[in-house]
C-alpha positions in Angstrom: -272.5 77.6 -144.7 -268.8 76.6 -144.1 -266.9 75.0 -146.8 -266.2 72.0 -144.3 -269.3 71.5 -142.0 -267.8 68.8 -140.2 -266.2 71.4 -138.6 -269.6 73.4 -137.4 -269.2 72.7 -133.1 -266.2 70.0 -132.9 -264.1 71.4 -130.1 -260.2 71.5 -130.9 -257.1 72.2 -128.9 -254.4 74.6 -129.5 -251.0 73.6 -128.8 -249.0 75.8 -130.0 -245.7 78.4 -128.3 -245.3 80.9 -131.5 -248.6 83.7 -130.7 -249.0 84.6 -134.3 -249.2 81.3 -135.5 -251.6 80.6 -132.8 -253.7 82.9 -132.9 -254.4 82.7 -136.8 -254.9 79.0 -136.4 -258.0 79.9 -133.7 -259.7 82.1 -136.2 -259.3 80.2 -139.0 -261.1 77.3 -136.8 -263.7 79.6 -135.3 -264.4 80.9 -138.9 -265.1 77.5 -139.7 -267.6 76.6 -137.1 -264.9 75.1 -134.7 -265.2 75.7 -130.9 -261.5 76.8 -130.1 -259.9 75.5 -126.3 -256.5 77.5 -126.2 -254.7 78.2 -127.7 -251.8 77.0 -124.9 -248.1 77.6 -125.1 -246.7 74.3 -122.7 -247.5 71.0 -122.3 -248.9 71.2 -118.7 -251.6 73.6 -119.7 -252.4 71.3 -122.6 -252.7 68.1 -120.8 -254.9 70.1 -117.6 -257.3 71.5 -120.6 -257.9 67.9 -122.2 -258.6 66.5 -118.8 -261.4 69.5 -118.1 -262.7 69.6 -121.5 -264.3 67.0 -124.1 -262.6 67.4 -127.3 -262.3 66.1 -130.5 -259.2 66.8 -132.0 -255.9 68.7 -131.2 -253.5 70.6 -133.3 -249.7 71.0 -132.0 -246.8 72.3 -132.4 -244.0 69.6 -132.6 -241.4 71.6 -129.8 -243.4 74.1 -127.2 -242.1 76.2 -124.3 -241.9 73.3 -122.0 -240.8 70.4 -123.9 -241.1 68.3 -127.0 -245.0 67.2 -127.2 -244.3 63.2 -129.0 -245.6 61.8 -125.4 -248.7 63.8 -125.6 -249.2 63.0 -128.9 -249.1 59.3 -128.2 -251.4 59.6 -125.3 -254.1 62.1 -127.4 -253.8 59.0 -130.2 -254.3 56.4 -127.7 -257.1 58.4 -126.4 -258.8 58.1 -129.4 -258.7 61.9 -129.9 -257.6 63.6 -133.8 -254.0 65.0 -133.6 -252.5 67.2 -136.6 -249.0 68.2 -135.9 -247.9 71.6 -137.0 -244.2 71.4 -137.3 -241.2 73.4 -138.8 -238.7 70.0 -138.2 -238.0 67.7 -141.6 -240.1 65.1 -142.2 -236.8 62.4 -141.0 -237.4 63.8 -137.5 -240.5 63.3 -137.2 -241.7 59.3 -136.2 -245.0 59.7 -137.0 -247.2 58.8 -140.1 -250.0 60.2 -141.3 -253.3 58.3 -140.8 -257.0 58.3 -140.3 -256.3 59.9 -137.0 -252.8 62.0 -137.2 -251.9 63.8 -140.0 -248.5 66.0 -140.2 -248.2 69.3 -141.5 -245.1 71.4 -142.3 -244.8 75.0 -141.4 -245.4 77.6 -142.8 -249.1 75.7 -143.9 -252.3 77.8 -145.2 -254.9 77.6 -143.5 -256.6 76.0 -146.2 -254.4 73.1 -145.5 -255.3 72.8 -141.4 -258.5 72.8 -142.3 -258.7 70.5 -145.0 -256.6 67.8 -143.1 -259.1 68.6 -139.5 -261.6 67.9 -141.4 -260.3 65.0 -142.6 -259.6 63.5 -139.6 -262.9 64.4 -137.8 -264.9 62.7 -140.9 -262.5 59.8 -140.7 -262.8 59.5 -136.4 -266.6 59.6 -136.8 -266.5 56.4 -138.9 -264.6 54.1 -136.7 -266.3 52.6 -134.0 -262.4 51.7 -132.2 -259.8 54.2 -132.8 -256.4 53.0 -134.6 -253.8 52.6 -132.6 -250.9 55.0 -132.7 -249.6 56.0 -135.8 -245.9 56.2 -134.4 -243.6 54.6 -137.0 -241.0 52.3 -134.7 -237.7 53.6 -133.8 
């Protein structure tokens, strides 16, 4: 049994433009029970694969191929869906704050830590009957 079985079957989204770091953030999921969507490299292929697919949460990379991925953060938030941003930029750059639905995480992370906060969030988003709104702090 997984050590987080919250985990076992939510669907989560890969946003992410570096392929290593991708790719060992989709097994670490899948080797925790996670159905896997992506990973993806841009922000079009990202949006397109939330509008086909139900899921739960996303993880993303701050700054992909095609742009800087704050807008698609908002609108995933506002959507009610789990976001955990996987970024290499300092904390002052970043206007978000970490919440029952977004949590921030600094690169390079262990996996231990993506999964810990996912499953965070996903135990969290399962106890509110409206999600909060978005956790972007004002400019």
């Amino acid at each position: 049994m997984s050590e987080y079985p919250s985990l076992h079957g939510t669907t989560v989204l890969i946003v992410e433009d570096e392929l290593l770091q991708a790719l060992d953030t989709a097994e670490c999921l899948s080797d925790a029970g996670a159905r896997v969507i992506g990973p993806v490299s841009t922000i079009s292929e990202a949006t397109r694969l939330v509008r086909q697919n139900e899921c739960c949460a996303v993880i993303l990379d701050l700054q992909v191929n095609d742009g800087n991925c704050l807008n698609l953060a908002r609108q995933l938030l506002q959507a009610g869906k789990a976001v955990i941003v996987l970024t290499g930029y300092p904390r002052q750059h970043i206007p978000l704050r970490d919440s029952a639905c977004c949590q921030v995480i600094f690169k390079p992370a262990p996996a231990s830590d993506i999964l810990a906060a996912l499953d965070r969030l996903v135990i969290s988003r399962g106890k509110q009957e409206v999600p909060e709104g978005a956790t972007f702090i004002a400019a």
